[in-house]
C-alpha positions in Angstrom: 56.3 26.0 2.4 52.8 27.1 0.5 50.8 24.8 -1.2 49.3 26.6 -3.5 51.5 29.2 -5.2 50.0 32.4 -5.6 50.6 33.3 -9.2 48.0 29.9 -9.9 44.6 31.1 -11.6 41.6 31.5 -9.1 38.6 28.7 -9.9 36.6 31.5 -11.7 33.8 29.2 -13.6 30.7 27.7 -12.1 29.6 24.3 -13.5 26.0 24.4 -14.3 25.6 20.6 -15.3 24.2 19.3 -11.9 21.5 22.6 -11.7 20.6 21.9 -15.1 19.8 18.1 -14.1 17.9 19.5 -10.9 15.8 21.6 -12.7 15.0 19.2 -15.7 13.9 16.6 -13.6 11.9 18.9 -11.6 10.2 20.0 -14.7 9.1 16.1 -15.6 8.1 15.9 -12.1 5.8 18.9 -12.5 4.5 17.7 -16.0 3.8 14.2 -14.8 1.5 15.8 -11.8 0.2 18.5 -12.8 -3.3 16.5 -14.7 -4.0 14.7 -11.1 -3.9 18.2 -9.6 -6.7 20.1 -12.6 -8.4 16.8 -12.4 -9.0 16.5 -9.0 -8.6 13.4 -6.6 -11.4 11.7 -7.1 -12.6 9.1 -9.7 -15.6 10.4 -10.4 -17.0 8.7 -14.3 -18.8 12.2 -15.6 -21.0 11.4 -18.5 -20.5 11.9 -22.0 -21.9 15.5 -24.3 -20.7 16.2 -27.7 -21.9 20.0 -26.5 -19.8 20.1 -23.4 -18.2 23.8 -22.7 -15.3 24.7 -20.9 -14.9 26.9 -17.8 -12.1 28.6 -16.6 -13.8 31.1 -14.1 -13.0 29.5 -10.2 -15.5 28.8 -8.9 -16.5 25.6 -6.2 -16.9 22.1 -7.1 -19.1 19.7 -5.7 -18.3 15.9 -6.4 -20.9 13.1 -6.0 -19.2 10.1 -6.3 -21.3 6.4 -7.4 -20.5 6.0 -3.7 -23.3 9.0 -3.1 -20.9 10.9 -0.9 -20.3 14.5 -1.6 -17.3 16.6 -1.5 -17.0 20.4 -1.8 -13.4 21.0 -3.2 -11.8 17.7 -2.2 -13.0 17.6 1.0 -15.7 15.6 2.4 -19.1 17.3 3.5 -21.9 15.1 5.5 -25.0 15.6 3.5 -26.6 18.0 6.2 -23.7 20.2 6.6 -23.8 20.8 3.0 -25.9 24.5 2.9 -23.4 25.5 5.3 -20.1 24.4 3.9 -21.3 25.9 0.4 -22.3 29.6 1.5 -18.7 29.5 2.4 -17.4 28.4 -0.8 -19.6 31.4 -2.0 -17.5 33.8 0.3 -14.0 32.1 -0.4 -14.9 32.5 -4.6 -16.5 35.6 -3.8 -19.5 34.5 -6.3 -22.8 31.6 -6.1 -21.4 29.6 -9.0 -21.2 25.7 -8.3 -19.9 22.9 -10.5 -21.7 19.8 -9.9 -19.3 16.5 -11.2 -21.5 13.6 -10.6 -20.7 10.4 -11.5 -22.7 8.9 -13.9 -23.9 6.0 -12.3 -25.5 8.0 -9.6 -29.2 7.7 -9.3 -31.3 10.7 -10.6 -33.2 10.7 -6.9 -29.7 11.9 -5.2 -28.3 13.8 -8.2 -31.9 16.1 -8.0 -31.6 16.0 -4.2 -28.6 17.4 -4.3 -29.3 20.2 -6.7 -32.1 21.1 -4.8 -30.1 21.8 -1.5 -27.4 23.4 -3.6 -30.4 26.0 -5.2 -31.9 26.3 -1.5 -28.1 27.3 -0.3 -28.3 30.1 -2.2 -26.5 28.8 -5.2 -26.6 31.3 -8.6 -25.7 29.0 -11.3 -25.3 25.5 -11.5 -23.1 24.0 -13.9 -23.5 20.4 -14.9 -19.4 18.7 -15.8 -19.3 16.4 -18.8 -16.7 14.6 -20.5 -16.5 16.2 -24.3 -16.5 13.5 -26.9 -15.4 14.3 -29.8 -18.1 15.7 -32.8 -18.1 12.3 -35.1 -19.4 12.8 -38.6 -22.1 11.1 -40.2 -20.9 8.4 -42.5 -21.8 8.5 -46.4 -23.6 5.6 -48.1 -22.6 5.1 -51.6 -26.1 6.5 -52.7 -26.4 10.4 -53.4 
């Protein structure tokens, strides 16, 4: 004796629910990590400029923490193995751009120090991160 009789429909439909729920919750995963990932991992205070720009071109970053320890792309470089470590961020960008993201409670001696090896390294442009704050308008008196 069979079971299953063989004039029963076939299980033709594929229930999407629980794929659906993978995927969504993936997504909020994604959308809750993705700002630690652009920002990077460091807690680095830049300074404020109403003038600030933004870049989108790769190129490598060099932190300077109120610490006064430097990192090249997350990762940490003693200050004499900096020319070295950088001319290879030149070759892995293909370019002798550097962002700088200093904190801004470092002291101008280090920050200038450090500018100065990343200029001897070889180093093209220099570009100084900000914070943007936003353009605030004057405010108007009541006289004309």
């Amino acid at each position: 004796m069979r079971r299953y009789d063989l004039d029963e429909k076939e299980f033709s439909e594929i229930n999407i629910t629980p794929f659906t729920d993978v995927v969504l919750v993936l997504l909020i995963i994604f959308m809750i990590t993705s700002p630690f990932l652009i920002s990077g991992a460091f807690k680095v205070k830049l300074p404020d400029a109403k003038a600030a720009e933004t870049s989108v071109k790769m190129s490598a970053e060099v932190y300077l923490t109120a610490e006064n320890l430097v990192y090249i792309n997350n990762r940490p470089v003693p200050r004499e193995e900096l020319p070295a470590a950088i001319k290879q961020e030149f070759v892995k960008y293909n370019n002798f751009e550097v962002i700088v993201k200093a904190d801004k409670n470092v002291s101008y001696g280090l920050f200038v120090k450090l500018l100065d090896q990343l200029k001897a390294s070889g180093a093209g442009k220099i570009l100084l991160a900000a914070t943007k704050t936003p353009a605030v308008e004057p405010q108007k008196t009541g006289e004309n």
